[in-house]
Wavefront OBJ file of the C-alpha trace (Angstrom):
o trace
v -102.361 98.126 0.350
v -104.252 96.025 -2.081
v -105.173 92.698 0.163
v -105.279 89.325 -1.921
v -106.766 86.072 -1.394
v -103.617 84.631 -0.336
v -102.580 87.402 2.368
v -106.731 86.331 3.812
v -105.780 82.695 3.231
v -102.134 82.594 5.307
v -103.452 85.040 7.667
v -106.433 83.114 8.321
v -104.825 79.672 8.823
v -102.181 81.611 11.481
v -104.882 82.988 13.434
v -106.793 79.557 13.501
v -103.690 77.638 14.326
v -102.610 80.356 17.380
v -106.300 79.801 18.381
v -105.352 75.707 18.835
v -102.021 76.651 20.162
v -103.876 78.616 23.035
v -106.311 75.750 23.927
v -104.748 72.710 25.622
v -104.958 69.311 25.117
v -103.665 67.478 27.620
v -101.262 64.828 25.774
v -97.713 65.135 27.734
v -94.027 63.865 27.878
v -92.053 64.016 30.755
v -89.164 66.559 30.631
v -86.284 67.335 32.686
v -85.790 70.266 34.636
v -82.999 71.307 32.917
v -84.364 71.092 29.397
v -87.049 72.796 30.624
v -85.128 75.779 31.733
v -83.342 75.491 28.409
v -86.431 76.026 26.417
v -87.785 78.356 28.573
v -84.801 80.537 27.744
v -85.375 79.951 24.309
v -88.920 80.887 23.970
v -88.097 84.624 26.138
v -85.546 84.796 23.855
v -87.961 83.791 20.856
v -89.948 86.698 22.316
v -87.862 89.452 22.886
v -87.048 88.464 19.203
v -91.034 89.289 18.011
v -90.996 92.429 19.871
v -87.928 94.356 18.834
v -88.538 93.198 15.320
v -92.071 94.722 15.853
v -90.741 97.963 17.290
v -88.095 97.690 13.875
v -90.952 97.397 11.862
v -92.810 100.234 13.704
v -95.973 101.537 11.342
v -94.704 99.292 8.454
v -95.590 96.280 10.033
v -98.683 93.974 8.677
v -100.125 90.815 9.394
v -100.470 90.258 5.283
v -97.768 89.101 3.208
v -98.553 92.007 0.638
v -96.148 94.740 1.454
v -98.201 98.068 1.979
v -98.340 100.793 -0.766
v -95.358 102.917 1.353
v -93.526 100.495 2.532
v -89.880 100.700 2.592
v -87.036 97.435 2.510
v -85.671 97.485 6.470
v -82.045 96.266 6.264
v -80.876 97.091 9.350
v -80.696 95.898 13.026
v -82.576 92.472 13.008
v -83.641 92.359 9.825
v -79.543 92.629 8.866
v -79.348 89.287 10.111
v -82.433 87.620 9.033
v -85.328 88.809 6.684
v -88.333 87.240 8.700
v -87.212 88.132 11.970
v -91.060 88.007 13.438
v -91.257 84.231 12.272
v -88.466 83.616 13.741
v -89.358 84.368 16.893
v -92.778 83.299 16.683
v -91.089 79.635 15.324
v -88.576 79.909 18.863
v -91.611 80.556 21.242
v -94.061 78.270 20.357
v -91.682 75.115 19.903
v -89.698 76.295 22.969
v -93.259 76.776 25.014
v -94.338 73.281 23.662
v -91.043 71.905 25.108
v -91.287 73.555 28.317
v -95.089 72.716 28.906
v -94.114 69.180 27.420
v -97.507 69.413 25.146
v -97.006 66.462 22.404
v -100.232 68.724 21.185
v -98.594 72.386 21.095
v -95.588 70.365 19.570
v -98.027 69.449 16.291
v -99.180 73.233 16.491
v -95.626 74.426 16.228
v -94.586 72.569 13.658
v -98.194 73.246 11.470
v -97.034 76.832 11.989
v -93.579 76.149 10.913
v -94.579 75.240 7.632
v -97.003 77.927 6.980
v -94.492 80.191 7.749
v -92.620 78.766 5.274
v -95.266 78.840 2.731
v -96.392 82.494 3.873
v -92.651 83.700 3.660
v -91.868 82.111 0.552
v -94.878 83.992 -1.028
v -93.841 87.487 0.852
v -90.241 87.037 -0.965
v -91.993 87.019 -4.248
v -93.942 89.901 -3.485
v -90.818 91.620 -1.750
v -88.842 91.248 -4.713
v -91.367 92.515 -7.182
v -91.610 95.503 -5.158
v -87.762 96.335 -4.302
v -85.661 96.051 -7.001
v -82.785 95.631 -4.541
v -84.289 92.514 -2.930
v -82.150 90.019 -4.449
v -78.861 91.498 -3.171
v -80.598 91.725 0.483
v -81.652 87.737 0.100
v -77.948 87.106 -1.161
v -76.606 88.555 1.764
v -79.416 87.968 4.345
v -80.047 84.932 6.315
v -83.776 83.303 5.696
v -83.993 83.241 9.464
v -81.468 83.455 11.948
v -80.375 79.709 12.502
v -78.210 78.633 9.816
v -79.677 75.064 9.755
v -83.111 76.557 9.353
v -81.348 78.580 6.099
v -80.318 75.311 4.385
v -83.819 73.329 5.449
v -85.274 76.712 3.445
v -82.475 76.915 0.625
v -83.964 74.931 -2.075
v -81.851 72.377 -3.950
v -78.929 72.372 -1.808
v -77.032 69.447 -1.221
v -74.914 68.051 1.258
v -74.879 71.969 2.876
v -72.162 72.287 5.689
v -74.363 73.397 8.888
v -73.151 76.184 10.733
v -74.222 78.071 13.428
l 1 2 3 4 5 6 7 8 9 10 11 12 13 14 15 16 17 18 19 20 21 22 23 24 25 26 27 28 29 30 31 32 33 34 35 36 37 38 39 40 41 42 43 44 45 46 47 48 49 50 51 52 53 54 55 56 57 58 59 60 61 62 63 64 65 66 67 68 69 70 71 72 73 74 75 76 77 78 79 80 81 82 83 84 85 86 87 88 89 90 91 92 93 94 95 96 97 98 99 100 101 102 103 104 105 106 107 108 109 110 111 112 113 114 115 116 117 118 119 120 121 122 123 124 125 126 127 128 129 130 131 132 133 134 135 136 137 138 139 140 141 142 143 144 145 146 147 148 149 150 151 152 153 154 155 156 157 158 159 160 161 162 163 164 165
């Protein structure tokens, strides 16, 4: 695997910003108990999500967008229903966490690593689909990630997009 600036760059900024996410601030909201037990099943779930999509992934997986040299296009079990399954759950678990701790200053961490998973995933699809011919019939028939209303925030130049669930 040939490792470009931009797989150091996104990798980089992810490691720094679970580094913040880790350290605490302490800037919180009150929260009920029952939205905390809400988001608390969330963010297991957002975690069981991370590690069978790991275990999917198996030898392929890599922290840089750059697909290795061997790598193969995984279209089954989780990564039928979405292609960035890992984000996903990484995305579930650290909003879900910030709820349930009721950090305004994990909240700001999630949402920084929201968008550079959008940035680093929009950059992998390019690279995907350069290296699998077949990618573009995966994408058409793949979610982004598994939450429909994350799809349409991701879906560029849609308008007026019916959410569903």
């Amino acid at each position: 695997m040939n490792i470009k600036y931009k797989d150091l760059f996104f990798v980089g900024i992810q490691i720094c910003l679970f580094a913040c996410f880790i350290l605490d601030f302490t800037i919180l909201i009150s929260i009920s108990n029952g939205l905390k037990t809400v988001s608390l099943f969330i963010a297991i779930t957002g975690l069981l999500i991370i590690i069978v999509a790991t275990i999917q992934l198996n030898k392929k997986i890599s922290p840089f967008p750059t697909p290795k040299n061997k790598a193969i296009l995984i279209q089954n079990d989780l990564y039928k229903y979405s292609r960035h399954p890992i984000y996903t759950g990484i995305v579930l678990f650290v909003f879900e966490s910030s709820f349930y701790l009721a950090s305004v200053y994990k909240s700001i961490i999630s949402i920084l690593l929201l968008i550079l998973f959008y940035f680093k995933s929009a950059y992998e699809e390019i690279l995907l689909q350069d290296k699998f011919p077949n990618y573009t019939i995966y994408k058409q028939k793949t979610s982004y990630f598994f939450i429909k209303m994350i799809d349409l925030c991701f879906k560029k130049g849609k308008k007026n997009a019916i959410l569903v669930a």
